[in-house]
Backbone as CSV, one residue per row, in Angstrom:
resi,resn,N_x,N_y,N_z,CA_x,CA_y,CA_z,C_x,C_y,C_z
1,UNK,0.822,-1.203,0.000,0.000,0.000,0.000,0.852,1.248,0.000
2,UNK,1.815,1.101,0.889,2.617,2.211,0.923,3.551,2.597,-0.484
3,UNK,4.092,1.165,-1.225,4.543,1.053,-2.342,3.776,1.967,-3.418
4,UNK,2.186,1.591,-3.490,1.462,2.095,-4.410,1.065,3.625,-4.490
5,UNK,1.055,4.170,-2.630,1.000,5.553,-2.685,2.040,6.262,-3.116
6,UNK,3.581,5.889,-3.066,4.844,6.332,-3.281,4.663,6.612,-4.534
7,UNK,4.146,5.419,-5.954,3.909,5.763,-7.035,2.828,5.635,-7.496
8,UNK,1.756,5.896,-6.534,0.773,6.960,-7.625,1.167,8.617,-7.467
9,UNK,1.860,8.862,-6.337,2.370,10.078,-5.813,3.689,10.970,-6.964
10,UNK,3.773,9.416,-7.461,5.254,10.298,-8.603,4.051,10.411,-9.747
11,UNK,2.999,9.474,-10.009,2.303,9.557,-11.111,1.817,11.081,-11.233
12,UNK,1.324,11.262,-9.763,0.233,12.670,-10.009,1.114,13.888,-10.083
13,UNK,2.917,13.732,-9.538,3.727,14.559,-9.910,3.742,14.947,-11.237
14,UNK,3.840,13.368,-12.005,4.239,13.846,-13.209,2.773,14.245,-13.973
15,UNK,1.829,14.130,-13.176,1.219,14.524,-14.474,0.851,16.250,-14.276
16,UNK,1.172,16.842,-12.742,1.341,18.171,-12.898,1.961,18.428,-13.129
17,UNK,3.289,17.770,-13.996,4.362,18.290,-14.570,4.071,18.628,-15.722
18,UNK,3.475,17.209,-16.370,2.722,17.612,-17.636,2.153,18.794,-18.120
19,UNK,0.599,18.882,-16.788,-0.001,19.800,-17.102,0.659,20.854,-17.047
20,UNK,1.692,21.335,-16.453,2.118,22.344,-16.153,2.653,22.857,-17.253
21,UNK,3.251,21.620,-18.184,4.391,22.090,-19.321,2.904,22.304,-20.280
22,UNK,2.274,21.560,-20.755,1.292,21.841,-21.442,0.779,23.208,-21.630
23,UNK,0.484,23.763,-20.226,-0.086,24.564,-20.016,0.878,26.049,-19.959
24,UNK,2.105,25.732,-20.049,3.222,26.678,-20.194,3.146,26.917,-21.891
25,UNK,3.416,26.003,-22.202,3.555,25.560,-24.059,1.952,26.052,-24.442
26,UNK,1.102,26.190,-23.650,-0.441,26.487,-24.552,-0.274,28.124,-24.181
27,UNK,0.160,28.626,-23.258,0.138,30.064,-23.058,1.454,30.705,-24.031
28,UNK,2.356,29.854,-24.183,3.470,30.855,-24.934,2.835,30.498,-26.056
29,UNK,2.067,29.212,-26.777,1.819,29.271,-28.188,0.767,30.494,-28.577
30,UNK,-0.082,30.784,-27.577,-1.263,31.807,-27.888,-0.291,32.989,-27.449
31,UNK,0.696,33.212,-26.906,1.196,34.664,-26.607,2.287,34.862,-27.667
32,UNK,2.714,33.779,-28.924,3.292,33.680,-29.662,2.337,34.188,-30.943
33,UNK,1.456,33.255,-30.938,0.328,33.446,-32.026,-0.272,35.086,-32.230
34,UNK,-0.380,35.868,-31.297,-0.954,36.992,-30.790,0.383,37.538,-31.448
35,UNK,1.350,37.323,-31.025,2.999,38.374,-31.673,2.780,37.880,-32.905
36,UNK,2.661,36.848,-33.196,2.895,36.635,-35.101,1.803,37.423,-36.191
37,UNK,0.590,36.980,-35.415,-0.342,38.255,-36.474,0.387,39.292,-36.102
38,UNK,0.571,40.228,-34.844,1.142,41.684,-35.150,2.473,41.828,-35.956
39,UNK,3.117,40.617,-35.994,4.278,40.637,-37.166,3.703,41.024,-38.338
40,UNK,2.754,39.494,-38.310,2.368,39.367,-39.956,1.476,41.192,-40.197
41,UNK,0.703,41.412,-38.988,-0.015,42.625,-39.543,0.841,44.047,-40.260
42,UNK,2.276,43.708,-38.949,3.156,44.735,-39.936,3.810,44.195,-41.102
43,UNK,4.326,43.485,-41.363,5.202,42.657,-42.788,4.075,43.349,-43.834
44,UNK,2.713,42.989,-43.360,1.510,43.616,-44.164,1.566,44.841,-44.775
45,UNK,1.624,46.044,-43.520,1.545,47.192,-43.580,2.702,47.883,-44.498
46,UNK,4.378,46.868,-43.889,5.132,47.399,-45.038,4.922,47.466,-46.293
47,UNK,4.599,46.330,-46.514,4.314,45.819,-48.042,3.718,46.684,-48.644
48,UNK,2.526,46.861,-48.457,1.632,48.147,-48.597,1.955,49.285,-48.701
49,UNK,2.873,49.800,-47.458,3.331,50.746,-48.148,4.258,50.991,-48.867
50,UNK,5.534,50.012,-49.285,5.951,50.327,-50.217,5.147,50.059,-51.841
51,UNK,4.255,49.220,-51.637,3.200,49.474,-52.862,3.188,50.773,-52.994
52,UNK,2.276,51.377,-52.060,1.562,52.649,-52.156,2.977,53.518,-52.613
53,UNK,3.778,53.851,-52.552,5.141,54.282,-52.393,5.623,54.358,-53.920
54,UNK,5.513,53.170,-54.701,6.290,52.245,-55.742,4.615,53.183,-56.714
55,UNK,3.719,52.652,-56.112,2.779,53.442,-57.215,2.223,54.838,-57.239
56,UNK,2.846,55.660,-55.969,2.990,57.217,-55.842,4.145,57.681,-56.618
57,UNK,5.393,57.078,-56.585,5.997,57.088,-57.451,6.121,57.356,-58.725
58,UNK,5.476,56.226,-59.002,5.710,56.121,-60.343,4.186,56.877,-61.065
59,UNK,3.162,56.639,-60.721,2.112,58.332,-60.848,2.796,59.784,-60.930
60,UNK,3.540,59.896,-59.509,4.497,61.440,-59.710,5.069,61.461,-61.295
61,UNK,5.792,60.792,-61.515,6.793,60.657,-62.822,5.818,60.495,-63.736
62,UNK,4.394,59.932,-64.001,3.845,60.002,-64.888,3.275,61.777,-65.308
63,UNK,2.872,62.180,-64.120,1.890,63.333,-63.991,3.234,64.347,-64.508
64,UNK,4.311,64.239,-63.985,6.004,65.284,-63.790,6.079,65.103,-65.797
65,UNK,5.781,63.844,-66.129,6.792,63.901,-67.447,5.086,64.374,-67.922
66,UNK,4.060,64.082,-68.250,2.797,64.647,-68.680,2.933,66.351,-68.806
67,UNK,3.277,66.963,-67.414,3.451,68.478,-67.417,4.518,68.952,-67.937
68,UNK,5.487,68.584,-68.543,7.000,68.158,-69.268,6.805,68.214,-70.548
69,UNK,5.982,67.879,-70.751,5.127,67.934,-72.220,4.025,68.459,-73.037
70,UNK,3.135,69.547,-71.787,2.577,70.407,-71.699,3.343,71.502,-71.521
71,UNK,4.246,71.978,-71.001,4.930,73.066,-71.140,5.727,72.930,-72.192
72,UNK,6.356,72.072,-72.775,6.721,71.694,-74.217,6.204,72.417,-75.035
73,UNK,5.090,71.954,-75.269,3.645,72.527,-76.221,3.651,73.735,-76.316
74,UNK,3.553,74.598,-74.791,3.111,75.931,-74.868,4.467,76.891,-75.222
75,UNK,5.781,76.213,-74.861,6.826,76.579,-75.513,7.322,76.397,-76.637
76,UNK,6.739,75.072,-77.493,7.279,75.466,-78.870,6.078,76.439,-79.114
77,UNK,4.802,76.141,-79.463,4.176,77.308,-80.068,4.745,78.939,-79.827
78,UNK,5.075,78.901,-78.268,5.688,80.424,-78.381,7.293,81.069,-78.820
79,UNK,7.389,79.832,-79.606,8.892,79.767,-80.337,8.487,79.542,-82.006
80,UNK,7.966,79.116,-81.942,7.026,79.363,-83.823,7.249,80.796,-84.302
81,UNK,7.528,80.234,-85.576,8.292,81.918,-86.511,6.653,82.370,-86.712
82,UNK,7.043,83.839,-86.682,5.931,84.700,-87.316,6.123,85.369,-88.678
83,UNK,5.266,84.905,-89.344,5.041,85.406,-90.442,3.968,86.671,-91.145
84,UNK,4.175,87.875,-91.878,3.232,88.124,-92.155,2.169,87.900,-92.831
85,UNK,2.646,86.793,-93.348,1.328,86.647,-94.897,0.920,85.169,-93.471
86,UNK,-0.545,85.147,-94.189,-1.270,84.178,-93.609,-0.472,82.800,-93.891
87,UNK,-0.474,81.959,-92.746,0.615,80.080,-93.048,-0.532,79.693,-93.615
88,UNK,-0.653,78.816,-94.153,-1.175,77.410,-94.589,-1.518,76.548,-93.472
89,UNK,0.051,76.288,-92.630,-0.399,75.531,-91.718,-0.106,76.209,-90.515
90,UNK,-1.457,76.798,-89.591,-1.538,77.386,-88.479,-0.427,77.343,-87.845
91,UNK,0.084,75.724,-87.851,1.109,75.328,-86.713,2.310,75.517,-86.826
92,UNK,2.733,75.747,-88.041,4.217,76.017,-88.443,4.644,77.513,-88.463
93,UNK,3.917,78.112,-88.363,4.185,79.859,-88.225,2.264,80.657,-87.901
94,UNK,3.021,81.978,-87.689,1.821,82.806,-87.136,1.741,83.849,-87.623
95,UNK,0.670,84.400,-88.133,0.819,85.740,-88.772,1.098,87.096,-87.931
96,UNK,0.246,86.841,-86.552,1.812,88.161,-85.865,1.738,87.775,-84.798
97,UNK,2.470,88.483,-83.921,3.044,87.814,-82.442,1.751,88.204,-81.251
98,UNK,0.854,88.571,-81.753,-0.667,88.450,-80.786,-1.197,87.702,-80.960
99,UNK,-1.212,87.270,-82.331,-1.854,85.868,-82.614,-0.760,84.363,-81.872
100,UNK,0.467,84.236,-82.371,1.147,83.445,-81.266,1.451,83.371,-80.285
101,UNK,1.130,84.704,-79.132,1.211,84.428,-77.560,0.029,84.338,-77.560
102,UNK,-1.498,84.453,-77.922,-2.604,84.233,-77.446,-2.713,82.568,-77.237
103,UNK,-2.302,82.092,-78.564,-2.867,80.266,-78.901,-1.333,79.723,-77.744
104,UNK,-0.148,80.396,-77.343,0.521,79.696,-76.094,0.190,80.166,-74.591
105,UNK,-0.835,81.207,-74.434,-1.454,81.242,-73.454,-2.004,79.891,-73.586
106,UNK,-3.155,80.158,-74.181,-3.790,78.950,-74.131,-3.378,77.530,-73.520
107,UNK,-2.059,77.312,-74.204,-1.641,75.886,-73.598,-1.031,76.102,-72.189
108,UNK,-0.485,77.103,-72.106,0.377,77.175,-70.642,-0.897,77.751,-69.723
109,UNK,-2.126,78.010,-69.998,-2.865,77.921,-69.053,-3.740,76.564,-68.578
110,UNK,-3.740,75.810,-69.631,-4.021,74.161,-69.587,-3.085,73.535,-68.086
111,UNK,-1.973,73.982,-68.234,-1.409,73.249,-67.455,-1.336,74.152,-65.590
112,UNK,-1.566,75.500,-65.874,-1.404,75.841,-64.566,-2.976,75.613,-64.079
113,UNK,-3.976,75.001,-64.869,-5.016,74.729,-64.584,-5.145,73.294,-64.114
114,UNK,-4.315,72.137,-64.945,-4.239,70.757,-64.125,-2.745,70.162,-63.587
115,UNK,-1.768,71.154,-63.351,-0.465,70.521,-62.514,-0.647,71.391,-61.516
116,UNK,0.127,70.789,-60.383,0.993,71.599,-59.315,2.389,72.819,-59.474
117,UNK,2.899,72.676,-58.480,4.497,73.702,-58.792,5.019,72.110,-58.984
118,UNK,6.295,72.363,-59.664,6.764,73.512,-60.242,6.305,74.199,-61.335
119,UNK,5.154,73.288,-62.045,5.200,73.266,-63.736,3.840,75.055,-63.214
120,UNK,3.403,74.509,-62.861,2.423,75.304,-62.609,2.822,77.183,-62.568
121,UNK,3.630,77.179,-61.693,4.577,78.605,-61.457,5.301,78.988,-63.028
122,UNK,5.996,77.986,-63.369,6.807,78.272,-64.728,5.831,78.494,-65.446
123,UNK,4.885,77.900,-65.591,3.605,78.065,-67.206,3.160,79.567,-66.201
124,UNK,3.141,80.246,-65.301,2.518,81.903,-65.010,3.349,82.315,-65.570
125,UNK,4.590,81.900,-65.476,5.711,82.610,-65.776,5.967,83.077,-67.291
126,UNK,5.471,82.199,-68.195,5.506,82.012,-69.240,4.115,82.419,-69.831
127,UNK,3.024,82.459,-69.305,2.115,83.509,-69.409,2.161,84.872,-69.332
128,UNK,2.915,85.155,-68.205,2.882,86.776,-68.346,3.891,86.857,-69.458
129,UNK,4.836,86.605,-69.952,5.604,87.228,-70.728,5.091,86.822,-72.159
130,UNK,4.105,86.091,-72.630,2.981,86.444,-73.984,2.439,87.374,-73.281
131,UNK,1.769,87.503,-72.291,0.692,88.871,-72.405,1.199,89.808,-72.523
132,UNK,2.382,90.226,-72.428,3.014,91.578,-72.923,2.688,91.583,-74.139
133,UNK,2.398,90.939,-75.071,1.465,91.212,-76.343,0.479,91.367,-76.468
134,UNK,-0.305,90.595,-75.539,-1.680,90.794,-75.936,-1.949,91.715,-74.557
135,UNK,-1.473,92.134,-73.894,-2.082,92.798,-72.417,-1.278,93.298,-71.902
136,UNK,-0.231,94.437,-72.080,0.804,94.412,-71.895,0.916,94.809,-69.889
137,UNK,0.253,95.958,-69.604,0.020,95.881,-68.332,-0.651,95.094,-67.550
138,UNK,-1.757,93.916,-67.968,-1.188,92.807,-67.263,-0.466,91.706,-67.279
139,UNK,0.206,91.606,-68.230,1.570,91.352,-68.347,2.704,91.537,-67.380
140,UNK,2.687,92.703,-66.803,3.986,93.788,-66.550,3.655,93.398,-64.721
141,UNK,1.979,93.141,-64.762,1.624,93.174,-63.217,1.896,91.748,-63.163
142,UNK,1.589,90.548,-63.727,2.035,89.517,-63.255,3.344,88.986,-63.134
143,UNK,4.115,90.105,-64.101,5.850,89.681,-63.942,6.231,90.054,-62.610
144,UNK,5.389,91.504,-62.058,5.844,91.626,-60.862,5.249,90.838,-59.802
145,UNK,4.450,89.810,-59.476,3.586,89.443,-58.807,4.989,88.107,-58.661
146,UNK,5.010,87.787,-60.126,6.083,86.222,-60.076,7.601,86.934,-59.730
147,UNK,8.123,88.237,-59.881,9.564,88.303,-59.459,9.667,88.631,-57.554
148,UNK,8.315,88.369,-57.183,8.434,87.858,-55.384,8.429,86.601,-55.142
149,UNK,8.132,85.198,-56.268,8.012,84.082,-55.600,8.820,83.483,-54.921
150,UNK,8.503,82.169,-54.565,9.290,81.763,-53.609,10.148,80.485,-54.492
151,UNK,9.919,81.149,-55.677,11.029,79.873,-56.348,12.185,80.775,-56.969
152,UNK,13.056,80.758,-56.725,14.270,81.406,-57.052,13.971,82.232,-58.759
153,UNK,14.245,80.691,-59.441,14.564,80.597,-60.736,13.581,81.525,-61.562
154,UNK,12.042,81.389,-60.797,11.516,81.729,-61.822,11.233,83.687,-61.043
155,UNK,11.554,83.617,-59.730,11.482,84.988,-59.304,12.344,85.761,-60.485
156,UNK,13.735,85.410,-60.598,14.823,85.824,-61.759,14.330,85.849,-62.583
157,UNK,13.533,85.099,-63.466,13.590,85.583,-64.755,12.788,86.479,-65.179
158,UNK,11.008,86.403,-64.149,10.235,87.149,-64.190,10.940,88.629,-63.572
159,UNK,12.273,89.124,-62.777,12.199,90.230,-62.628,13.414,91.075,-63.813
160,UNK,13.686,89.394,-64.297,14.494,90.021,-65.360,13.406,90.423,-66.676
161,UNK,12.652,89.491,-66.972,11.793,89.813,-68.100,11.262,91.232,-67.614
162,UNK,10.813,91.762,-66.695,10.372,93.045,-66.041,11.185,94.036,-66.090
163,UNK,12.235,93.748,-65.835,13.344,94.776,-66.336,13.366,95.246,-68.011
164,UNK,13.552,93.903,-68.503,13.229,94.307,-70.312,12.241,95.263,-71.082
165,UNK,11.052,94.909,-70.109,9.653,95.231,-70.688,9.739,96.750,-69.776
166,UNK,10.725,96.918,-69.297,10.429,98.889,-68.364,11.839,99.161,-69.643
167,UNK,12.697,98.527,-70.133,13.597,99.176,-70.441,12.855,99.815,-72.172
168,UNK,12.033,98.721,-72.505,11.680,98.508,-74.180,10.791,99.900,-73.674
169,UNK,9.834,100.372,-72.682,8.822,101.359,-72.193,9.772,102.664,-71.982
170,UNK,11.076,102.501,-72.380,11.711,103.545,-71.953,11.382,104.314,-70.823
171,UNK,11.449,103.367,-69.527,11.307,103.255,-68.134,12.444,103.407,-67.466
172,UNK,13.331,103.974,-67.875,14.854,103.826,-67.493,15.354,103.540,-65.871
173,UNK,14.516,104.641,-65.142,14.992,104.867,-63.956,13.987,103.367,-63.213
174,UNK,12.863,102.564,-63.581,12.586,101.699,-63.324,13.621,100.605,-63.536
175,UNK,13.694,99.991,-64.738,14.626,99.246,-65.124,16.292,99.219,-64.694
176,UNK,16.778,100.202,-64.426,17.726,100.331,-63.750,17.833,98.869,-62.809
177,UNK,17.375,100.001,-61.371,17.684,99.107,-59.945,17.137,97.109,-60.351
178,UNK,16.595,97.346,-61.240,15.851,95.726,-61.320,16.974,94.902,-61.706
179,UNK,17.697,95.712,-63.138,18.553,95.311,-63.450,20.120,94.410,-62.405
180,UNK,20.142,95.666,-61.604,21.337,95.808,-60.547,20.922,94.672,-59.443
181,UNK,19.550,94.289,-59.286,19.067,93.464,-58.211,19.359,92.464,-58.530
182,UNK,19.823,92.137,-59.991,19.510,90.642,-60.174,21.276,90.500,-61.042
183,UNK,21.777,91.267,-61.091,23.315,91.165,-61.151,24.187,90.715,-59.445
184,UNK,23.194,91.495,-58.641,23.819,91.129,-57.184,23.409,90.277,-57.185
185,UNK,22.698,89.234,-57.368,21.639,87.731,-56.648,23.320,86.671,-57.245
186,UNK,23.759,87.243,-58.211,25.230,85.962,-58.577,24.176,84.849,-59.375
187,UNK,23.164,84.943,-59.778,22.226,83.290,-60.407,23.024,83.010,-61.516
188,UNK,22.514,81.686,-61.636,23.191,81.082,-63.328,22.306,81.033,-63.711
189,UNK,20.860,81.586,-63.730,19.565,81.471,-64.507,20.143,82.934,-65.276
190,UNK,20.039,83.866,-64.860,20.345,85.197,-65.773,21.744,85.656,-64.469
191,UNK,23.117,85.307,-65.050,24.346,85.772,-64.909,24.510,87.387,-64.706
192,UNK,25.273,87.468,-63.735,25.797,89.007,-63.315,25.948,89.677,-64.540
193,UNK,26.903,89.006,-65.668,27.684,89.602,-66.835,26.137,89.682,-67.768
194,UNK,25.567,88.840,-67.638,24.396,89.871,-68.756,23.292,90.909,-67.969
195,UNK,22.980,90.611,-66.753,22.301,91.694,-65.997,23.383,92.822,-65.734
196,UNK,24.531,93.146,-65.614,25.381,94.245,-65.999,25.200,94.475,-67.353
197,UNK,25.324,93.534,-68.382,25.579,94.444,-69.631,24.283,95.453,-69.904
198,UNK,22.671,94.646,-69.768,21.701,95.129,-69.910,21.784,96.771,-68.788
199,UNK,22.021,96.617,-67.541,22.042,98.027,-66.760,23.223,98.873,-67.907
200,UNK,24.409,98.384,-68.303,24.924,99.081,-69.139,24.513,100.338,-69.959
201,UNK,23.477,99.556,-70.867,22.913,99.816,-71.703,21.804,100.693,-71.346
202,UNK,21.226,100.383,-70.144,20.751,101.714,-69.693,20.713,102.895,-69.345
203,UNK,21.851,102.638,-68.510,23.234,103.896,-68.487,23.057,104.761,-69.578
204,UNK,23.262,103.896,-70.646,23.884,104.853,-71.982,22.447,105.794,-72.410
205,UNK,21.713,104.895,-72.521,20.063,105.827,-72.579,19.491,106.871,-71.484
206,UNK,20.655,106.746,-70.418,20.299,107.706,-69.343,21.062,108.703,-69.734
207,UNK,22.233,108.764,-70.301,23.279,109.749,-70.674,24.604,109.213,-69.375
208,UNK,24.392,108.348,-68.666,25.272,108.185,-68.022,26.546,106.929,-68.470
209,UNK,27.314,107.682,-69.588,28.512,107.207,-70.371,29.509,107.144,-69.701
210,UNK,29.489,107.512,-67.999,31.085,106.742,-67.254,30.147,105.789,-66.794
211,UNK,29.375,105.659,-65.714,28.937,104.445,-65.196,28.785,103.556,-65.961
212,UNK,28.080,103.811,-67.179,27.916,102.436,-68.273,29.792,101.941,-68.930
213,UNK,30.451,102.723,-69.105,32.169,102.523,-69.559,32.657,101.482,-67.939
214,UNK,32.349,102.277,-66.988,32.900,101.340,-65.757,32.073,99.852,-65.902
215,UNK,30.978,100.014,-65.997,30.632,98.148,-65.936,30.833,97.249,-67.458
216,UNK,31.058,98.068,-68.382,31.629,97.504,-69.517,33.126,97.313,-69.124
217,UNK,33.443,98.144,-68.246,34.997,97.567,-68.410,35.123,96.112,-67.495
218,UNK,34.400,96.152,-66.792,34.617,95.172,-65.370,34.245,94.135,-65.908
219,UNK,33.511,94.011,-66.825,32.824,92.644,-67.426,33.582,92.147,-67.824
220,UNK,34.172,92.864,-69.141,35.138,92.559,-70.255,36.607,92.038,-69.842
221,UNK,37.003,92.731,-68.261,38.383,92.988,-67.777,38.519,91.755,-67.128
222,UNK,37.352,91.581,-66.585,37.026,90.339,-65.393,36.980,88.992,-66.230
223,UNK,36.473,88.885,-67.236,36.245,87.638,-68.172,37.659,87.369,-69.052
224,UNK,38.599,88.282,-69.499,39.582,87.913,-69.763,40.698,87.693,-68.729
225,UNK,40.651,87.618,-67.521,41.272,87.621,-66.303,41.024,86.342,-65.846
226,UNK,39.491,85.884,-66.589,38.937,84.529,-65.201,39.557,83.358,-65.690
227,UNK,39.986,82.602,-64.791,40.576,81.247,-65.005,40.540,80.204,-64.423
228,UNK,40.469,78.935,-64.681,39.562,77.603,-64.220,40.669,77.396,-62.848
229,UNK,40.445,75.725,-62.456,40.986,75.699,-61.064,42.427,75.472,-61.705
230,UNK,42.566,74.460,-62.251,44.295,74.556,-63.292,44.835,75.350,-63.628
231,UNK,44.251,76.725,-63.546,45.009,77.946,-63.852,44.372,78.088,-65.775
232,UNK,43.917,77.417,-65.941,43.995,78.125,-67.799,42.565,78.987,-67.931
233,UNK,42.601,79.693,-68.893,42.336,80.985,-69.604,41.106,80.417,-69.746
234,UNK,39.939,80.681,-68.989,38.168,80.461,-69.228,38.175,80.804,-70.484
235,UNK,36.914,80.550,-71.286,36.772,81.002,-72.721,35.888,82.419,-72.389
236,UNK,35.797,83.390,-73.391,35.294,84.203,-72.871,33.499,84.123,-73.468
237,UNK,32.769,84.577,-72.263,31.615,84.449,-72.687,30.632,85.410,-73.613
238,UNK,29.510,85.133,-74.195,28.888,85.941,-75.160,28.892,87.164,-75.305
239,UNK,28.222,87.398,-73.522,27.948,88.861,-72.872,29.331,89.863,-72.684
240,UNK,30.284,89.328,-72.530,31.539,89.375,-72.142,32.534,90.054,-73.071
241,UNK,31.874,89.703,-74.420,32.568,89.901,-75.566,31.564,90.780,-75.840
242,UNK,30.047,90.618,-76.079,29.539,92.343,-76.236,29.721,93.076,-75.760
243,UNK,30.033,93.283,-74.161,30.447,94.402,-73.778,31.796,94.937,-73.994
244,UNK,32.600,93.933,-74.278,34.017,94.294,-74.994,33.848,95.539,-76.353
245,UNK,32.601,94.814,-77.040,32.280,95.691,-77.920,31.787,96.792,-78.064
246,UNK,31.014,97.091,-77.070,30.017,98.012,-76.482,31.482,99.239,-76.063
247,UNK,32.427,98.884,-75.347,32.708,100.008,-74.552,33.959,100.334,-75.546
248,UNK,34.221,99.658,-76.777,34.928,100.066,-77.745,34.322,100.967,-78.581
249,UNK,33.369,100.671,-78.836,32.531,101.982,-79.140,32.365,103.453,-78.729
250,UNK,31.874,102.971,-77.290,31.571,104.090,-76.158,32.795,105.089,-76.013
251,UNK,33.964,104.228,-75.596,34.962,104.634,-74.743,36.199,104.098,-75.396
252,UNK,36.824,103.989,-76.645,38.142,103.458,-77.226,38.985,103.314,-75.997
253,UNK,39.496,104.678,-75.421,40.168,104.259,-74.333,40.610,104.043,-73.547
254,UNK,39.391,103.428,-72.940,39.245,102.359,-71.730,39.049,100.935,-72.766
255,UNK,38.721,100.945,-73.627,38.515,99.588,-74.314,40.094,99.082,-74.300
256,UNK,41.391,100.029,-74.935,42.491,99.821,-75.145,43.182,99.581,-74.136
257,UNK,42.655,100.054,-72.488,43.271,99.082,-71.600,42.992,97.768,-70.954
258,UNK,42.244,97.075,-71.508,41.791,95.793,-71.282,43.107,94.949,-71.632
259,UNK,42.637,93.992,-70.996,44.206,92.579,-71.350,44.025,92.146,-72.620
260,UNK,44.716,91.767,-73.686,44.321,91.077,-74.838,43.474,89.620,-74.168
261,UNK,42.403,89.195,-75.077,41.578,88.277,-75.067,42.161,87.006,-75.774
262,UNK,42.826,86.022,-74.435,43.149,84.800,-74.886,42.851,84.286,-76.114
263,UNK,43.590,83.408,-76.876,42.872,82.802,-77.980,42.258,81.235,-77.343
264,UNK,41.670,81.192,-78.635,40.899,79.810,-78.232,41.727,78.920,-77.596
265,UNK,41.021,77.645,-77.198,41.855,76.555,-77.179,42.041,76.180,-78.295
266,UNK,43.251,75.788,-77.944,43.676,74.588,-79.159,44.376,75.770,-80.434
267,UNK,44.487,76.619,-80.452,44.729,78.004,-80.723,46.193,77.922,-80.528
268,UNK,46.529,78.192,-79.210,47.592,79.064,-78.706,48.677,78.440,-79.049
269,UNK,49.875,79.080,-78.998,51.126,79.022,-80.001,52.164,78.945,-78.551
């Protein structure tokens, strides 16, 4: 008897051992099971979002190259030769330049009507400067509206195109400082050396023939002076060389103290 209590006594041990492990192994499998959906729910969620990601993507680049090709449009048409005699074919020329900034309004308002920025800002941008044909003061008001934006590139060009359109108005004392604002900014959208040459040139319509001789010289003096990191002779640029020309005109000599103008590459002896 005593034999049999000894082992039924290990029996009922082991079988709360059992239960015990059972019951250890049934709580970590459900506290396992519970972690694996929230795995699987995130593995999910990634997935998803790099879907969503992979097809925002690649939508952006559809919609980006779509407006890429809408401003295309509204830029060749406003690059189409004008002709006076009536074209044949509408599309290949225009009989005058009100008739071809009206039909590239048109397209560059297509697009500031279904893109975002950037395309959106550039096609105003490119609107106001046709309406200087067909509208010229509001034209002149939206160049100034776009040379405050908050996009660099196109602030520049709209306050450069604004400068043009006060200089063509023989606006002098307007056009001036606009000019000078956007020679100080240093941009590679419109360069110091052509926003100097243009104030130049204003100068000269002001009667002021030293100030315009001093920034013709600095252009001209400075561009045959400039030189890469190796030390060799930059080529000289467009603007650089008109004003070379400009103040040979103006001013022989101050033109005659400039440095001689490197020769080309591949040139030099």
């Amino acid at each position: 008897m005593a034999r049999y209590k000894k082992k039924r006594v290990r029996e009922l041990q082991h079988d709360r051992f059992r239960d015990t492990t059972i019951s250890i192994f049934d709580r970590l499998g459900t506290l396992l099971e519970g972690r694996g959906k929230t795995i699987l729910y995130g593995i999910g969620a990634v997935v998803l979002l790099a879907i969503l990601v992979a097809v925002g993507i690649n939508w952006s680049r559809r919609k980006a190259d779509e407006a890429r090709r809408a401003l295309g449009r509204g830029i060749a048409i406003a690059s189409t030769p004008v002709t006076p005699t009536a074209p044949s074919d509408p599309t290949s020329s225009y009989a005058t330049e009100q008739e071809r900034a009206q039909k590239a309004i048109e397209e560059f308002q297509k697009v500031v009507a279904k893109y975002g920025d950037p395309y959106q800002t550039e096609a105003r941008y490119f609107i106001a400067t046709n309406l200087l044909y067909v509208d010229r003061d509001k034209g002149i008001s939206e160049l100034t509206e776009l040379s405050k934006s908050n996009s660099t590139d196109v602030a520049t060009l709209a306050k450069f195109a604004l400068a043009q359109a006060k200089e063509a108005d023989n606006k002098y004392d307007e056009a001036a400082p606009l000019y000078g604002q956007i020679a100080s900014q240093n941009s590679v959208i419109v360069t110091p050396e052509t926003a100097n040459l243009r104030l130049a040139k204003v100068y000269q319509q002001q009667g002021k023939k030293k100030e315009a001789a001093d920034i013709l010289f600095q252009i001209a003096d400075a561009a045959r002076k400039a030189k890469d990191a190796d030390g060799a002779t930059l080529p000289v640029s467009a603007a650089a060389r008109e004003a070379a020309g400009e103040l040979q005109k103006l001013d022989p000599d101050r033109f005659a103290q400039l440095p001689p103008e490197a020769p080309p590459a591949g040139l030099a002896f």
